[in-house]
N, C-alpha and C positions, 0 to 999 in steps of 0.2 A: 623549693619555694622559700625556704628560709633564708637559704643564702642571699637567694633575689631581694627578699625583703632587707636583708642587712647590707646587701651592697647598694639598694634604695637610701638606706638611712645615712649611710658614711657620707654617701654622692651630696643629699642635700645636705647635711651638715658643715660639708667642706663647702659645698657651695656659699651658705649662708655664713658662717666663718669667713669666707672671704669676701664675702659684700659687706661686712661689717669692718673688716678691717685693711681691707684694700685692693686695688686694682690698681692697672698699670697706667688710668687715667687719671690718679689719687700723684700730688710729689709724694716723695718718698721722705719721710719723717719717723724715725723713734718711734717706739710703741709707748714710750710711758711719757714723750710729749702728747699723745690723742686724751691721757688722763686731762680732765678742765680743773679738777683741783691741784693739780703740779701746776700747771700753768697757772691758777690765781694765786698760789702761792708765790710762784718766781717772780712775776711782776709785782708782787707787794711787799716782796724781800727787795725788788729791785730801787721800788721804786723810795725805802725804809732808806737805801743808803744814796739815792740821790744828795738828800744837803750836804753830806759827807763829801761827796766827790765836788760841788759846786762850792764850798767850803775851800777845798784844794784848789781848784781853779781862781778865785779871788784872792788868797794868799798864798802866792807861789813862794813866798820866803818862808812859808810853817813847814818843817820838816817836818816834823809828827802827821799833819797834816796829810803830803806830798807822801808819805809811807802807805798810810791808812788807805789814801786813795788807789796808788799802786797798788796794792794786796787784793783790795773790794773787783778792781778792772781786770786785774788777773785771775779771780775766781770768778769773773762772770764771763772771762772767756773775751773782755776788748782788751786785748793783747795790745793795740797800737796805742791804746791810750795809758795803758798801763804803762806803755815804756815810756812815755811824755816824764809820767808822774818817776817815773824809779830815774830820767837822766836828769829830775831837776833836785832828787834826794840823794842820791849819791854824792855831787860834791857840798852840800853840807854834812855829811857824815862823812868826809872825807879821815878827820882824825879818831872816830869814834871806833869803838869794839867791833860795832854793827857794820863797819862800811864792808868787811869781806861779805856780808849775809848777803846784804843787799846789792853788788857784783853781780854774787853766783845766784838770787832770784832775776836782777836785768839779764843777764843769760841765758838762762830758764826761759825765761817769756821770750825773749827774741828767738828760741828755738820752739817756742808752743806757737808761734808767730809764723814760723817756719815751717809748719806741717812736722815738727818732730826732726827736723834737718838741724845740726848745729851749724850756725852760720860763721863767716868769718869775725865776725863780730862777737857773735856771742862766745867764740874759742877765745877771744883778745880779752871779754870779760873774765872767763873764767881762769885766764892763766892771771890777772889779776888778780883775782881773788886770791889763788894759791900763793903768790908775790906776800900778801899780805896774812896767812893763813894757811902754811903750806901744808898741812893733813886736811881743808876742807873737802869732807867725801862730797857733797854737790857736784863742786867744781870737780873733781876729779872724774867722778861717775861721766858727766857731761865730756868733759876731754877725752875719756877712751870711749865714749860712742862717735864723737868726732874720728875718731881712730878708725873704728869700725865702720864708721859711713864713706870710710875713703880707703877703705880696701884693706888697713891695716889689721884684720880683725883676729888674726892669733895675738899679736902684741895687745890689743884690747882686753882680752879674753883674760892673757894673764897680768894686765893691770888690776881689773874686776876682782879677779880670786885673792889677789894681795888685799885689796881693799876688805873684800868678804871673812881673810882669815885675824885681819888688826880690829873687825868689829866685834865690838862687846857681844856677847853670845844672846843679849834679847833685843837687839839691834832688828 
């Protein structure tokens, strides 16, 4: 009789656990997008850095500007607009310190653009960068996944560890 009773209680608990939290007629969504305060949060973070990005859009000649925008698009995950913003800051940083950073982030985003693929593009970024920068680990890390996503992946494997053994030990 106990057992009955306990496999009573597990049966409706999963049952009701999963009417709360979904069915196969639910899309499929994140568990910690169903939170409403993440979601009023993210829209009101989103919505804190709209003049910033429309700011960027009416003066496409403010680098500062064109960067900030980039960064904000690229952590909210619009990748395609972030790259708008990072191909109209690059060539005014063209001469600066910053122009390898921002390369090896347009690279970045063109491969978070890509489902994680480095594209041909984003390879021609990042050996840029390194042109300009030739120990940036970004661009490097990125070129030997390029490696690895094209079958190369022992010669990846020991670019990685070169990289892993030149970083500072709290790298």
């Amino acid at each position: 009789r106990l057992i009955t009773l306990m496999f009573l209680a597990i049966s409706l608990s999963a049952v009701g656990l999963y009417a709360l939290l979904g069915s196969p007629n639910l899309p499929s969504r994140p568990i910690f997008l169903k939170n409403t305060n993440h979601l009023v949060q993210n829209r009101q973070a989103l919505l804190s850095q709209k003049p910033k990005i429309d700011f960027a859009h009416e003066n496409p000649s403010n680098m500062a500007a064109q960067i900030e925008a980039a960064m904000l698009s690229k952590r909210n995950q619009d990748y395609e607009q972030a790259i708008s913003f990072f191909k109209k800051a690059i060539p005014m940083a063209a001469d600066l310190d910053i122009a390898p950073v921002l390369i090896a982030l347009y690279g970045e985003t063109l491969t978070f653009a890509a489902n994680g693929r480095v594209t041909l593009e984003a390879q021609e970024a990042f050996i840029q960068a390194t042109k300009l920068t030739p120990n940036h680990p970004q661009a490097h890390f990125y070129l030997n996944l390029y490696l690895a996503q094209n079958g190369q992946v022992e010669e990846a494997v020991t670019h990685w560890q070169k990289m892993l053994d030149m970083a500072p030990q709290d790298a």
